[in-house]
Backbone as CSV, one residue per row, in Angstrom:
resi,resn,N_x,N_y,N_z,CA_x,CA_y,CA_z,C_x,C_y,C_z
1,UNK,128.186,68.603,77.947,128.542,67.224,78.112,129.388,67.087,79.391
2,UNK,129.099,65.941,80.334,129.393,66.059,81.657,130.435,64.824,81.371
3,UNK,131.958,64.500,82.166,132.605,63.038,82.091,132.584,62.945,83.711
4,UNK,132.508,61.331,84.024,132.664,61.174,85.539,133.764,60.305,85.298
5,UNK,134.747,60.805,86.183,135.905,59.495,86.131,135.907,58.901,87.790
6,UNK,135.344,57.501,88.036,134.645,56.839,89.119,135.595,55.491,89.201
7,UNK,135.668,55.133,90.130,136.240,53.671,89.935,136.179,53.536,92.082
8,UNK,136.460,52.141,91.939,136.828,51.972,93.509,138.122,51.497,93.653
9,UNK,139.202,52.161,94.882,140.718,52.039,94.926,140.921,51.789,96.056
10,UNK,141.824,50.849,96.797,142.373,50.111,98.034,143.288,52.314,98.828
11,UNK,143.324,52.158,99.522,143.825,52.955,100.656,144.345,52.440,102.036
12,UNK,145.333,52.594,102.494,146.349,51.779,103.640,145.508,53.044,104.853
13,UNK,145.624,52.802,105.753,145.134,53.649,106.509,145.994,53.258,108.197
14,UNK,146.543,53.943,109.019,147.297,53.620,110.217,146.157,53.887,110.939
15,UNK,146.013,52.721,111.843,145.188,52.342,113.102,145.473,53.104,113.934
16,UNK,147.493,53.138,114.405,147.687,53.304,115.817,148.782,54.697,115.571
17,UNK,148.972,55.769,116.110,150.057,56.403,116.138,151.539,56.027,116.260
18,UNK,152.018,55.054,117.403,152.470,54.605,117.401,153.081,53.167,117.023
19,UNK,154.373,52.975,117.527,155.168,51.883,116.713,155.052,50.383,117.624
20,UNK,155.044,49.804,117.388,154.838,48.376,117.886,156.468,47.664,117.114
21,UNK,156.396,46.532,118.414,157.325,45.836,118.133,157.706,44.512,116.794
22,UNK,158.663,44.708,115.712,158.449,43.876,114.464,158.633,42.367,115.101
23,UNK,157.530,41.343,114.793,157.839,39.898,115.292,158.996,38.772,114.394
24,UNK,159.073,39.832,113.160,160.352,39.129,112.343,161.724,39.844,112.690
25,UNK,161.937,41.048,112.689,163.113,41.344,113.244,163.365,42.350,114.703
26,UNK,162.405,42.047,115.351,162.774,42.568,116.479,162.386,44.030,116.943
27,UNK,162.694,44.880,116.111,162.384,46.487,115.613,161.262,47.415,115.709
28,UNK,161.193,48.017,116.711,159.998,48.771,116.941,160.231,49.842,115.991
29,UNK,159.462,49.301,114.454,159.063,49.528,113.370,158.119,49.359,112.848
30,UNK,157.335,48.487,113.656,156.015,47.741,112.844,154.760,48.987,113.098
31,UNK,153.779,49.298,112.405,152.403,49.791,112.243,151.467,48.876,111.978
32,UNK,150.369,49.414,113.027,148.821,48.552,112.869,148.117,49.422,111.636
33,UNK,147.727,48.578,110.345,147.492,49.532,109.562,146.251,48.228,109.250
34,UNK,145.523,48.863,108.175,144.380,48.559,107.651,144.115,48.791,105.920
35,UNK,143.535,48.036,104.614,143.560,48.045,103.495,142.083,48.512,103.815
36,UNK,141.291,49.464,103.177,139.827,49.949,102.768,139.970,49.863,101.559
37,UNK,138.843,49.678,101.156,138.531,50.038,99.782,137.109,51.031,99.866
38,UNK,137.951,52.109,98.846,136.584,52.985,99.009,135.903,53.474,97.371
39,UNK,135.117,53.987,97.163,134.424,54.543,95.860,135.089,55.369,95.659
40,UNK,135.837,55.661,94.411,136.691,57.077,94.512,136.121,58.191,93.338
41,UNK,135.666,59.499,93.471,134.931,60.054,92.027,136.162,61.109,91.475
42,UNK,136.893,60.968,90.609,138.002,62.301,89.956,139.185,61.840,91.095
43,UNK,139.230,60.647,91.494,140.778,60.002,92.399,140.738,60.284,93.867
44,UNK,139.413,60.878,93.725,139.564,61.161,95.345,138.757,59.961,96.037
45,UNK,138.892,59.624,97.443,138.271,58.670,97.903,136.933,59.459,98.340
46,UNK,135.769,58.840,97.934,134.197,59.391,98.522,133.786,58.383,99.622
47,UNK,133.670,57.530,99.699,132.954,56.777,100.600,133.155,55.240,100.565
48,UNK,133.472,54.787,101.772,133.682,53.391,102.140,133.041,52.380,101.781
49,UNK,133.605,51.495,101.387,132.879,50.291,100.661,133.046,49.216,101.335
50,UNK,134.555,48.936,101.782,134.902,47.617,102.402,135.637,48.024,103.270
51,UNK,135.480,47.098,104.522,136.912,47.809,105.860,137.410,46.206,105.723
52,UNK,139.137,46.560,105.828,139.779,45.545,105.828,140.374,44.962,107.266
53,UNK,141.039,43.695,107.168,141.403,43.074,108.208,142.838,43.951,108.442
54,UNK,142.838,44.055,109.803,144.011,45.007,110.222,145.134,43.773,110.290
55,UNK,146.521,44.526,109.920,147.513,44.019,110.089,148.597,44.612,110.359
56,UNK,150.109,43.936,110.841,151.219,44.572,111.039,151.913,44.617,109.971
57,UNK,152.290,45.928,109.573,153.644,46.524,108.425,154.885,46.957,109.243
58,UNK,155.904,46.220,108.846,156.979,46.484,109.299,157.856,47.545,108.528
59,UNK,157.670,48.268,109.042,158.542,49.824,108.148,160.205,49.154,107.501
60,UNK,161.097,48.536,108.881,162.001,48.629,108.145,162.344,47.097,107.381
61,UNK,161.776,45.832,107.808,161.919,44.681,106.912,160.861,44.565,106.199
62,UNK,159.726,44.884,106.186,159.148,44.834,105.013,157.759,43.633,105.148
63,UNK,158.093,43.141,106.420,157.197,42.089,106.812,155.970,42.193,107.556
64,UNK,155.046,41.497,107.110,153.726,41.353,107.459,153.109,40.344,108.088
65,UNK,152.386,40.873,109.192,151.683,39.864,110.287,150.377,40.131,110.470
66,UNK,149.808,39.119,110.984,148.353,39.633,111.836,148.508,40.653,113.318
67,UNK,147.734,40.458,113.749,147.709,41.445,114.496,148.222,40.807,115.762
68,UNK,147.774,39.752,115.920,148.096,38.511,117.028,149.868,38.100,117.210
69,UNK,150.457,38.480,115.909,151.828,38.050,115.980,152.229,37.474,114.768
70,UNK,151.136,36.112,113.990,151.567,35.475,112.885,151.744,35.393,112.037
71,UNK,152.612,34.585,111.112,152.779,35.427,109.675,151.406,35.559,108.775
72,UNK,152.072,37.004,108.342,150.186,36.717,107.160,150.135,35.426,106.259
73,UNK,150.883,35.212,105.606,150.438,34.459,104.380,151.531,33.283,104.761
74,UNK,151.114,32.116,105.381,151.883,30.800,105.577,151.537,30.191,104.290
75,UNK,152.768,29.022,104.549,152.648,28.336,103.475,151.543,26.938,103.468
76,UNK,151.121,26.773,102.076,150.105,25.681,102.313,150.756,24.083,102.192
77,UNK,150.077,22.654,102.372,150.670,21.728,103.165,151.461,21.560,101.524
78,UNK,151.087,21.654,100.444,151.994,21.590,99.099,152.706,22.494,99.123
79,UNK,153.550,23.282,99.744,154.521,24.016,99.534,154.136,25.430,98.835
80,UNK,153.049,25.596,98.044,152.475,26.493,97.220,151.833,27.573,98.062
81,UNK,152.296,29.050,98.451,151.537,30.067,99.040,150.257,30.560,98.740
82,UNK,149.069,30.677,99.778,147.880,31.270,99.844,147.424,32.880,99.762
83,UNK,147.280,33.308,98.609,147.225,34.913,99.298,145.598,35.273,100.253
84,UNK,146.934,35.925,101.542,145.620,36.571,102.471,144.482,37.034,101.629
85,UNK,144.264,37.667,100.797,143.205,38.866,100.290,142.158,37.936,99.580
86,UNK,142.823,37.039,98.672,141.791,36.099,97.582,141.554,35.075,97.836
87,UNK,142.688,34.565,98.666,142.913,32.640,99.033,142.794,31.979,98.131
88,UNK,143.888,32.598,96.273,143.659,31.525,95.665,145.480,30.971,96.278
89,UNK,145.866,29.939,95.890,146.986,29.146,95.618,148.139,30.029,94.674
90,UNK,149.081,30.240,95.345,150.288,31.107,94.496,151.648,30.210,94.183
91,UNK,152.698,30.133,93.494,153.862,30.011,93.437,154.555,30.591,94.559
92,UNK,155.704,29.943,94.898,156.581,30.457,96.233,157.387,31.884,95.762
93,UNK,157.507,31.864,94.232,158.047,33.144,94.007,157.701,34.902,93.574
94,UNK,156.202,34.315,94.154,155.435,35.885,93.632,155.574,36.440,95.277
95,UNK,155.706,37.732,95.022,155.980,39.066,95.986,154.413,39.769,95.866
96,UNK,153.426,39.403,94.756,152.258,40.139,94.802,151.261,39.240,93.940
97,UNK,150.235,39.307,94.460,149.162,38.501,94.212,148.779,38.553,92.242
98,UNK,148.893,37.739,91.748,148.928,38.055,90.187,147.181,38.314,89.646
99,UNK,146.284,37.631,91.029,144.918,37.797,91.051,144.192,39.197,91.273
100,UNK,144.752,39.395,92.774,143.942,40.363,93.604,145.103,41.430,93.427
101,UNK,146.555,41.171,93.030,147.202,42.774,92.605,147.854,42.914,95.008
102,UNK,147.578,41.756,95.310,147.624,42.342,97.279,149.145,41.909,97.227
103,UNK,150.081,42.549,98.039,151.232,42.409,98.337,151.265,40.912,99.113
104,UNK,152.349,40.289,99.227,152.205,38.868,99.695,153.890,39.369,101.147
């Protein structure tokens, strides 16, 4: 009797070696990084499924941009936040998408 334990899992992946400048605090801290999602068989990643939109992670505030400079996830004209990943409509007080599980 054979078990496969299979599923598909998000992976952060760094674009650039180096550090780029943070557009929220100043801090050449930020990384060009990227979300994949790949097929994973026994936890390991096998093969690419989805390539994600690259963005800036700021190592030491914690903040996230596009690549261009702007914030990822602005607010919508009701006050209510959009998450980048799903684009459904969030509360101003979630830190992570309650849908898609994506950091906000």
């Amino acid at each position: 009797m054979f078990f496969f334990i299979a599923g598909i899992q998000p992976k952060t992946v760094d674009m650039e070696d180096h550090s780029k400048m943070c557009p929220s605090c100043g801090l050449y801290q930020a990384r060009l990084r990227r979300v994949d999602h790949y097929v994973s068989l026994f936890f390991l990643p096998v093969l690419r499924v989805r390539k994600g939109e690259p963005f800036v992670e700021c190592l030491s505030c914690g903040s996230l941009s596009r690549e261009s400079g702007e914030p990822w996830s602005e607010p919508s004209k009701d006050g209510a936040r959009v998450c980048p990943e799903c684009g459904r409509h969030l509360n101003s007080g979630y830190r992570f998408c309650p849908y898609c599980g994506k950091a906000l």
